[in-house]
C-alpha positions in Angstrom: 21.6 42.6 -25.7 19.4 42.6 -28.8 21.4 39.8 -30.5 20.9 37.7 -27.4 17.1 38.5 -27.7 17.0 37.5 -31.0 19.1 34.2 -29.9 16.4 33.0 -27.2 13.6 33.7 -29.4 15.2 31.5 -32.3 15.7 28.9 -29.7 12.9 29.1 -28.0 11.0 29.0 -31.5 13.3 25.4 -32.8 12.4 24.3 -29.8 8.5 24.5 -30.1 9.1 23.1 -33.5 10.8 20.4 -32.5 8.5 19.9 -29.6 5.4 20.2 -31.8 6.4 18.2 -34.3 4.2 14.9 -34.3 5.4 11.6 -33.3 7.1 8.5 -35.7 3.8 6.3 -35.4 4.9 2.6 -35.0 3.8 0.1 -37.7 1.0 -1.5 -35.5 1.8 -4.7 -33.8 -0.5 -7.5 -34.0 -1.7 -8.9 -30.4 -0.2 -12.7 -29.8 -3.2 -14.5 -28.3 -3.3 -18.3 -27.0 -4.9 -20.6 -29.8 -4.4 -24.2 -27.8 -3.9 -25.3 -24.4 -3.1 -29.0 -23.4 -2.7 -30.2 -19.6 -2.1 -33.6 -18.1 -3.2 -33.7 -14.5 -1.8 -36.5 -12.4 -0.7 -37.8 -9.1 -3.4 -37.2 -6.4 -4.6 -40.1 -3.9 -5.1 -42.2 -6.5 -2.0 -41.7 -8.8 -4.5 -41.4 -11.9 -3.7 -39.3 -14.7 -6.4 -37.0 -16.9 -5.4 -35.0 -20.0 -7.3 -31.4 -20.8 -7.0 -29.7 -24.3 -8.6 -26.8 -26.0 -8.3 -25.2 -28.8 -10.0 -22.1 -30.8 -10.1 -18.6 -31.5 -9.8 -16.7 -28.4 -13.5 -16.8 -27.5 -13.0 -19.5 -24.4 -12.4 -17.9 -21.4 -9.5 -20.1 -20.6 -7.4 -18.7 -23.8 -8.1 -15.3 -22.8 -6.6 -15.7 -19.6 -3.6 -17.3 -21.1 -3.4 -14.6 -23.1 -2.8 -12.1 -20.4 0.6 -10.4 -19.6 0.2 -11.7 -16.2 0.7 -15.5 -17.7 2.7 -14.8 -20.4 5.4 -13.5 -17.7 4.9 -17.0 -15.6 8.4 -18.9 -14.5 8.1 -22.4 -15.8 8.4 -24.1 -12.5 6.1 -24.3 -9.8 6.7 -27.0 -8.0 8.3 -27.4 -4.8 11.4 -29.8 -3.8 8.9 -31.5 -1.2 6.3 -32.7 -3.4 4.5 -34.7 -1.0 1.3 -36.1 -0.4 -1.4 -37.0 -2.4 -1.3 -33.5 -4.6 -2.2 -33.2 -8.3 1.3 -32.3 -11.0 0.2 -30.0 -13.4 1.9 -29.7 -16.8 0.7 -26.6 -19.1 1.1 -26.3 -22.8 0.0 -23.3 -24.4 0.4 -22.4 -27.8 0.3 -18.7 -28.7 -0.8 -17.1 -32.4 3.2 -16.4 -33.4 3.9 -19.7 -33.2 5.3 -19.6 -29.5 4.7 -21.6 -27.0 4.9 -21.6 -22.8 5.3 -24.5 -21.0 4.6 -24.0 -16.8 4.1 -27.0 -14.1 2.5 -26.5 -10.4 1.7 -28.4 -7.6 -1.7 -28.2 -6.1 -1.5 -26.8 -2.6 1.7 -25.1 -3.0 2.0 -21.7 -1.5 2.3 -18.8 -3.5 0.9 -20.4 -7.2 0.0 -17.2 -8.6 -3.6 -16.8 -9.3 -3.8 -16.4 -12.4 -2.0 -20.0 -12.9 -5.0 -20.8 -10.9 -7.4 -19.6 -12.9 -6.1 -21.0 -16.3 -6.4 -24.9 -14.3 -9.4 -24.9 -12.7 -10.9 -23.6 -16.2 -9.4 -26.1 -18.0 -10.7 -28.7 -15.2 -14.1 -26.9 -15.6 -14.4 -26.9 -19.5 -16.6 -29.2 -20.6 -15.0 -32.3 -23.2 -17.0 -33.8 -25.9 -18.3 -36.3 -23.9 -19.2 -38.4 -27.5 -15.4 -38.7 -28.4 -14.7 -40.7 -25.3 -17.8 -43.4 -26.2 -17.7 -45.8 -29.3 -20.3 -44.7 -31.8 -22.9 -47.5 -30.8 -22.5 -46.8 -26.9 -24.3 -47.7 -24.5 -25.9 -50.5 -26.7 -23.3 -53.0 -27.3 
């Protein structure tokens, strides 16, 4: 009875050492964040076509969001077999930090885009462009 004492302590004290005994720490990963995002709108009523781009550091709100796990984790196909009438085609570049890249296209209007596909277009549509690279230098006085 004493030997089987002695046992469960011995045991019971490897265990607490193993237990207590402080965790491998991982070599720390460095976070993969979006650095450019192109998109060409087109289709619509008109059938136009408008190209968006950005590019920077991570300080725009659109490459945070398409920095998220929620994007990252987006299929690469949104659009429906019925692609009529009169809807924008999106096509979405983004370019991450490790070289990667994502490529995802929606259809406006189509039921169950997730939001946060959503989000990343209309702030693209909402950042402002350089209005002065679309101009020749001398415009409006030609």
């Amino acid at each position: 009875m004493k030997n089987c004492k002695v046992i469960l302590a011995v045991v019971l004290t490897l265990a607490g050492l193993v237990t207590a005994a402080p965790a491998a720490q991982a070599a720390p990963r460095k976070a993969v964040h979006a650095v450019s995002i192109a998109m060409i709108r087109s289709g619509g009523y008109a059938g136009g076509s408008s190209n968006y781009a950005v590019s920077g550091n991570g300080t725009l709100k659109v490459l945070r969001l398409a920095s998220t796990p929620a994007f990252r984790k987006l299929r690469s196909n949104y659009v429906p077999k019925n692609t009529c009438c009169d809807r924008f085609l999106y096509r979405l570049e983004v370019g991450y930090s490790d070289g990667s890249k994502k490529r995802v296209k929606a259809l406006q209007g189509t039921p169950g885009n997730p939001k946060i596909l959503l989000s990343v277009i209309h702030e693209l549509e909402s950042t402002p462009a350089n209005v002065a690279s679309y101009f020749p230098p001398v415009f409006p006085f030609i």
